[in-house]
N, C-alpha and C positions, 0 to 999 in steps of 0.2 A: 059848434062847428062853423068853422067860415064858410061863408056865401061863397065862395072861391071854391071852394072843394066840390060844389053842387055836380053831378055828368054834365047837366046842360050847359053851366057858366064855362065848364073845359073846354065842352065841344064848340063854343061859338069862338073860344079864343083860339082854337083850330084853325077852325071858319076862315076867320076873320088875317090871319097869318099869310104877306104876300108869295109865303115858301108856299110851293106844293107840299101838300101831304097826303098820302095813301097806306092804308092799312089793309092787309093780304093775310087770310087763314093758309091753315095747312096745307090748303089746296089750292094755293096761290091764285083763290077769288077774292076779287076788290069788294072791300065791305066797307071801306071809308074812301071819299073823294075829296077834296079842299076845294074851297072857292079859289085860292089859288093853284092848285091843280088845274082846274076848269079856264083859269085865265093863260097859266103859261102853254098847255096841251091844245086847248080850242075844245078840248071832250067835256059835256057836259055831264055830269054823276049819274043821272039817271041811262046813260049812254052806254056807263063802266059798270057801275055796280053792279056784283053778281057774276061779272064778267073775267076769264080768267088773263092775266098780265102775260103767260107764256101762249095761247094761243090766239090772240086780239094784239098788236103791234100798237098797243095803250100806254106802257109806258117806253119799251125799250124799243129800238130802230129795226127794220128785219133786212137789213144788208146784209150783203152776204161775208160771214166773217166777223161779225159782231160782236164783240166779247160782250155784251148783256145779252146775248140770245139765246144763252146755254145756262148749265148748272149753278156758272161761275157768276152769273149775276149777282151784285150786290145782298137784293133780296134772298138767293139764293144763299149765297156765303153765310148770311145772319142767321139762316134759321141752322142751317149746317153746322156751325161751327160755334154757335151760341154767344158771338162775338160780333158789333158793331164793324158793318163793313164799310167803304166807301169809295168812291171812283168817278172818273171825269170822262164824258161823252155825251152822246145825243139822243132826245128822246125825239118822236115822231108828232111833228101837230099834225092836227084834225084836216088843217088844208093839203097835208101832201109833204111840207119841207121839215128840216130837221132842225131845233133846237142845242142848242149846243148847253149842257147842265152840272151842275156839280151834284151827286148823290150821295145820301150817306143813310144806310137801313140801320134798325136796330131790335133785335130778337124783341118777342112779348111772349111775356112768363104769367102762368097761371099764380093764383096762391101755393098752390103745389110745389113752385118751378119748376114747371112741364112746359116747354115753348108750344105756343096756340096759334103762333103765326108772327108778322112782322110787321114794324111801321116804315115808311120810306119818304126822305124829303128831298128836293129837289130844289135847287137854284137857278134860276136863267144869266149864264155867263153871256149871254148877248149884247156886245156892245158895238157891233160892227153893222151891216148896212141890210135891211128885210131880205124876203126871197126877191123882192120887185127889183133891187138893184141891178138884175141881167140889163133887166130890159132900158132902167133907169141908164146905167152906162152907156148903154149902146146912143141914149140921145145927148151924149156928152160929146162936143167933139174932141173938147183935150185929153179926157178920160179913157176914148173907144179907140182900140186899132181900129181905122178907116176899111181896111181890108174884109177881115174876120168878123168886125161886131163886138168882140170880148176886150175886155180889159187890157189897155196900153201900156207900156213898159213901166209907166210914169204911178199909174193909176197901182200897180202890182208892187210898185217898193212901200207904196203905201200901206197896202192890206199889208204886207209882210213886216213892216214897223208896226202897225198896230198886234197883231197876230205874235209878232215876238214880246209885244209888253205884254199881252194877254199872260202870256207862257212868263214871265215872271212875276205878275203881279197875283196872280192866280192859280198857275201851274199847269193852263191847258197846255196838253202835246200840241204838238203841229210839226208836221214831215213836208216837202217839197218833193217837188217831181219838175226835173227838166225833160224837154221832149225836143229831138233836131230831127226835122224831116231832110233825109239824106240827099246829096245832089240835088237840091232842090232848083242852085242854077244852072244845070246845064236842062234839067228838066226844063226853065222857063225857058233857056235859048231856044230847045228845040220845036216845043209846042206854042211859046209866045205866054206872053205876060198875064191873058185869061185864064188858059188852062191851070198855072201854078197857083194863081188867088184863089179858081175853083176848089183846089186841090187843099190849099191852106185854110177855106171856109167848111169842107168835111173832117177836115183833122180836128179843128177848133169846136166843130157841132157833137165831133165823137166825143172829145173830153168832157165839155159840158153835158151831156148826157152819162158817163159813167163814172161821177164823181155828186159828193152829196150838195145841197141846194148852197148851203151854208158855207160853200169851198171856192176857191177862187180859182178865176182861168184867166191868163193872159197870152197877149203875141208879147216874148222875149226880147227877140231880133227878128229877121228878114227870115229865117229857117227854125224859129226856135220858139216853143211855149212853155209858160211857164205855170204850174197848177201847185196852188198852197192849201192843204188838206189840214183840215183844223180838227183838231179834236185828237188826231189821229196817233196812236202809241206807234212804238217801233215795231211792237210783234205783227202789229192789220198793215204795216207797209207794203209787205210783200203781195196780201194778196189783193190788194188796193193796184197796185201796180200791175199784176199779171192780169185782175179784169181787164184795166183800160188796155192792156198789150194783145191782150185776142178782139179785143172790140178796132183795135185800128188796124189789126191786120187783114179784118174782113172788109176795109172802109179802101174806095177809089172813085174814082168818076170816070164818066163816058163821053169819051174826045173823041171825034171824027169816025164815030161806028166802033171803039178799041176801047179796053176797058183800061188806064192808066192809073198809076199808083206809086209812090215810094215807100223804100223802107223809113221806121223811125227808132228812133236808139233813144233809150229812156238811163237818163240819173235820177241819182237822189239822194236825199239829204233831212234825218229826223234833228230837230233841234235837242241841241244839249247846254246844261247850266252852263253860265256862264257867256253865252254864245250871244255872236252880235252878228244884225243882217250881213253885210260879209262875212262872214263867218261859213254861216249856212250857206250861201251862195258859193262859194267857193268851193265847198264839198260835194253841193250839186254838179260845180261843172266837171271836178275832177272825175268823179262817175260818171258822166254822160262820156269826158273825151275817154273811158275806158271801155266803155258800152259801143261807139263810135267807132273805134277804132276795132275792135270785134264782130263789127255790122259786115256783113255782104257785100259788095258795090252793087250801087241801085240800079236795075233795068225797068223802063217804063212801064212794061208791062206786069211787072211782080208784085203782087200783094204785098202792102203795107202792113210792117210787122218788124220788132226788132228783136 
């Protein structure tokens, strides 16, 4: 019998494999953890192990909306259906931000073939900039709107060329979202040029706050951001879009004693084969000027909301 067939010679070539891999019984507890597991996660084994994958946010993301967060997970699917599952999205590290991964489970059969549970591997599609690049941009100054802090129009066609060769070289989704804070100039005429940067510094803090680490935000134009949602399929657009839509309609600031605000009118736009950054961009705006022209005319005092 070959030395190769030893358990232990298996398990180190596991080990040793820069893929993560995790292995889950019937009860979808972690009984195996990879050294790569532990490098792309930040979790160390002893951390998981024992530990279950549906109530521990260990492998899959717990936003809300998440298609690995239910039945349908990969791991899920394999053991269900007796059939090698696979799917592209994000797993959660250890520090807080989100990974962007390719997965692919595969049932485990007794000598019986009785499934015992699953193996699951993971890839880090990460080619794009740490979670630190917020803050790295912001000290760019060709990079950073001056205004907002976030990422400059310049700085966004960028992620969005990369982010579109992602989606063909590798197949992640990725959707766009335009955002137009409405009358924004007559807003600045009549409160002055503070109030409306004030105004365009909470819009910009709301989106980076309801959008994942791994996602991009920028100032568009003078009324307009732009946020590029990686990972993201067609079916989570919607309700990607409706979180960030109740989070800016409670968002305003407090001018002269009076609590002021605009509305915003959100498009969007999921990348499809074939598709070139114009492309995309163009379908975004078409949606925004339809969402825009559906908006309310903005009174100062009204909740931000479209």
């Amino acid at each position: 019998m070959s030395a190769l067939s030893e358990p232990e010679i298996c398990r180190n070539i596991l080990e040793s494999l820069p893929t993560g891999v995790c292995v889950i019984d019937m009860q979808k507890k972690i009984v195996f953890w990879s050294d790569g597991a532990e490098r792309i996660t930040g979790h160390l084994r002893h951390e998981v192990i024992g530990q279950s994958c549906v109530r521990q946010p260990l492998l899959h993301c717990d936003q809300p909306g998440c298609e690995f967060c239910s039945e349908e997970c990969p791991l899920a699917r394999a053991i269900k259906t007796a059939h090698p599952a696979e799917a592209t999205g994000f797993l959660h590290h250890k520090a807080g931000h989100e990974i962007p991964v390719n997965i692919r489970a595969v049932p485990i059969h007794n000598e019986h073939g009785s499934i015992i549970g699953a193996v699951e591997t993971f890839e880090n599609l990460q080619s794009g900039p740490s979670p630190d690049d917020r803050e790295v941009t912001r000290q760019m100054p060709d990079f950073s709107d001056p205004v907002t802090g976030v990422a400059s129009r310049a700085m966004m066609l960028s992620h969005l060329r990369d982010t579109l060769s992602r989606f063909i070289n590798v197949h992640v989704p990725f959707a766009v979202l335009l955002f137009r804070v409405e009358g924004l100039a007559h807003f600045r005429a009549s409160l002055g040029a503070e109030a409306a940067s004030s105004l365009l510094r909470v819009v910009a803090r709301t989106l980076e706050n309801n959008v994942w680490m791994m996602d991009f935000v920028g100032r568009w134009s003078d009324d307009q951001f732009l946020v590029i949602l990686g990972g993201c399929p067609e079916q989570a657009l919607g309700r990607v879009r409706e979180r960030v839509r109740r989070s800016l309609a409670g968002e305003g600031i407090e001018w002269w004693g009076e609590r002021r605000s605009l509305p915003v009118s959100i498009g969007e736009a999921v990348v499809q084969p074939e598709d070139s950054v114009d492309m995309v961009l163009e379908r975004a705006k078409k949606s925004l000027e339809a969402a825009s022209a559906c908006c309310p005319l903005p009174a100062q005092n009204s909740s931000a909301g479209s």
